[in-house]
Every structure is written in structure tokens, then in C-alpha cells.
N, C-alpha and C positions, 0 to 999 in steps of 0.2 A: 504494500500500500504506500502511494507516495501522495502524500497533499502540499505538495509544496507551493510556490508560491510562480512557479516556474510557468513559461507561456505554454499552454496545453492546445493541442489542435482540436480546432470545434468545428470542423469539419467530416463529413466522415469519409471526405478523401484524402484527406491528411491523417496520415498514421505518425505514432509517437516513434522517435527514431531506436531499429531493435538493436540492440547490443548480445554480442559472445558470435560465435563463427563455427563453422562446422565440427573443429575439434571440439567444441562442449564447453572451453572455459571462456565465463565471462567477465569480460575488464572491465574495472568499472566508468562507469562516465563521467565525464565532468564535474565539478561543481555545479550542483545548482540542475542538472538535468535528470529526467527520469530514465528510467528500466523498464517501464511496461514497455510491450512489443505487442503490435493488434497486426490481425492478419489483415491480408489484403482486401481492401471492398469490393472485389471480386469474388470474394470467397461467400460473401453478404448481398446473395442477389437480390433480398428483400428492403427496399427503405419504406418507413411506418413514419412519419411524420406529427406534430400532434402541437399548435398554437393555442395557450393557455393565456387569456388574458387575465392581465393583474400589474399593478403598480408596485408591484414586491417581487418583480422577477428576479433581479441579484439576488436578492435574500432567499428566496426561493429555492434558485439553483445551486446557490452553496450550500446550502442545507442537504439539498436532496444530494447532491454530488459527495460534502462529505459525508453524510449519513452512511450511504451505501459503500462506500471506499473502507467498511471497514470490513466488508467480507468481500469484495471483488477491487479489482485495480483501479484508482481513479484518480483525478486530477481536479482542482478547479482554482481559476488563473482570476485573480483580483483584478487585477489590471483590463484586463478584457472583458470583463464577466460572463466567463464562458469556463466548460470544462468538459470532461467526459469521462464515460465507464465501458469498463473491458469486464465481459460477464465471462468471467474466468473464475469463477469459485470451486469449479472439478475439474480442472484441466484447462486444457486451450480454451480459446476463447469463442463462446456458443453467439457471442451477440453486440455491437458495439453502439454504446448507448452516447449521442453529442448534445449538450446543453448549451441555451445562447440566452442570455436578457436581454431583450431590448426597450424601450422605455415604456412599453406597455402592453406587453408577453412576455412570458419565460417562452423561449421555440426547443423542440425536442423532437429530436433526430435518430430514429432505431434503424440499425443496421443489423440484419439478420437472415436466418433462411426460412422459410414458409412455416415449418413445421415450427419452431420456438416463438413465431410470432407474436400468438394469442398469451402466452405466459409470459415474458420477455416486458409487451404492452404495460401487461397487468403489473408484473412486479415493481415496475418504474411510474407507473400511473398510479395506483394504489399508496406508494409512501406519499406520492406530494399529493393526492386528497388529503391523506391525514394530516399533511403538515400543515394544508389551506384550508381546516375545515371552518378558521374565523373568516376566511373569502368568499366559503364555501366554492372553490375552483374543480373546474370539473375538465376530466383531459380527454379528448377525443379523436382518438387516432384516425390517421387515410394515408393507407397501403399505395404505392406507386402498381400492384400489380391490380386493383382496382378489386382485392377481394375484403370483405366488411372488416376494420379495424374494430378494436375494444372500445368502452368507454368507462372512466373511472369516474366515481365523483358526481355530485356531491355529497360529502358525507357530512352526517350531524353529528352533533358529541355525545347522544345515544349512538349510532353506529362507531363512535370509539370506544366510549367506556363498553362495550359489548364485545368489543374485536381483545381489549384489553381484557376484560375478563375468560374470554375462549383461551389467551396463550397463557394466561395463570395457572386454568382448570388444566391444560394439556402438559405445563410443567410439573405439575402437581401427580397429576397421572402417569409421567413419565418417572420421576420420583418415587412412586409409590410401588410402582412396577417393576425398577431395581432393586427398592430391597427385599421384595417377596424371594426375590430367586435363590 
């Protein structure tokens, strides 16, 4: 995980530069720059697109940027207010997510392949409902191959204290489940 402070490409045909070489070891880089490696957008023949309006788009995207960065790869660059995530949390990377604020959207940019679409959507629409649920913002994705995008949001603060109480019960049950055994 790197959050630095570093200029992050928010494009998603700009990939973060990869570092290490066919022998396996890797040098390290720079000062100041990153180690995530995102595959080719080639490899991402799907882009999901998804314009959130709101006047807290920075705040927004750094939030949701670093939120997520602390189980998959990610970046979000002050200076630009832009960043992105590399859905790399088992392995290579399934999906590459680009954030942009602009003065009156957060813009969000999935790069993926067909099949991870609909979860992918969801798991990056679903944190920023809950982070905008005093906005009450609602994210609505459209697929470049024209098949139905997701849509998250808007969610009330019953649908969180509810989501909050479901991963208590499930910790609790998971919990309870190891020490029977």
C-alpha cells in the first residue's frame, strides 16, 4: 500500500511505472515514487464509468481512495485530486479503479473485464454511498460495452446502522465458530 503524496495517474491509460525485471528482483525506486504495477488496459476491455455529483468531491475521493488502499494498492495525489486503485487483494490485478474531482463531481473510472464488472461497481460504489450518506450520493454506473451498469446509493443511516450491525452479528458468529472447534 502506498499513499503517498506522489503524482498518481488518473487515467486509466496511464499505468503507475512497474518496477523489478525478468530475473525477479526488485530495485527499488526513487524517492518519492511508487511500486504498484497495473496491467495493461488492454488486459481491461471493460470501462464502467460513473459521474457523482457533489461539492465534496476531493474529500470524497481521498476518503474512498484511502479507505480502500488499505486492502488493495492505491494512491491519491493532493495536488491533482485524483488517485487510483489496483484491485489486487489475491493476486494480480482483477480490476483498475481511476478517481478525478472536479468542482462539482467526484468522476470514477472502472477498468475491468465483463465478468468482475457487477462486483468491482459495487464494491467501489457501495463504500462512497456510505461515506455520502449526509449527501445522500448515489453512483450510477454506464459500461462502454452498453450492457446495464450497477447502481449504489442512496443510502440512509438506517441502511448503515443495519449494514453495521450485519458485520458485528457475522464477527461475532465467526468468533463463536472458532472456538467451538
Amino acid at each position: 500500500m502506498n499513499l503517498s503524496a506522489t503524482p498518481a495517474p488518473h487515467s486509466s491509460n496511464e499505468a503507475p511505472a512497474a518496477c523489478g525485471g525478468p530475473s525477479g528482483s526488485t530495485p527499488q525506486p526513487p524517492a518519492g515514487e511508487s511500486t504498484a504495477v497495473a496491467p495493461a488496459p488492454a488486459s481491461f476491455p471493460l470501462a464502467s464509468t460513473a459521474s457523482v455529483p457533489t461539492q465534496r468531491a476531493a474529500r470524497y475521493g481521498k476518503q474512498l481512495v484511502t479507505h480502500m488502499a488499505h486492502k488493495v494498492t492505491g494512491e491519491w495525489n493532493e495536488s491533482s485530486d485524483s488517485g487510483y486503485l489496483l484491485f489486487d487483494r489475491e493476486g494480480p490485478a482483477v480490476g483498475r479503479f481511476d478517481v478525478s474531482a472536479m468542482p462539482s463531481a467526484l468522476v470514477l473510472e472502472l477498468r475491468t473485464t465483463p465478468e468482475r464488472a457487477d462486483h468491482l461497481e459495487h464494491v467501489a460504489g457501495i463504500h462512497l454511498a456510505r461515506f455520502g450518506v449526509r449527501d445522500a450520493l448515489t453512483i450510477s454506473w454506464r459500461r462502454t460495452d452498453g450492457s446495464a451498469g450497477t447502481t449504489q446509493g442512496p443510502l440512509t443511516a438506517a441502511d448503515i446502522e443495519a449494514h453495521t450491525h450485519a458485520k458485528k452479528a457475522a464477527r461475532e458468529a465467526t468468533r463463536e465458530t472458532g472456538q467451538a472447534e
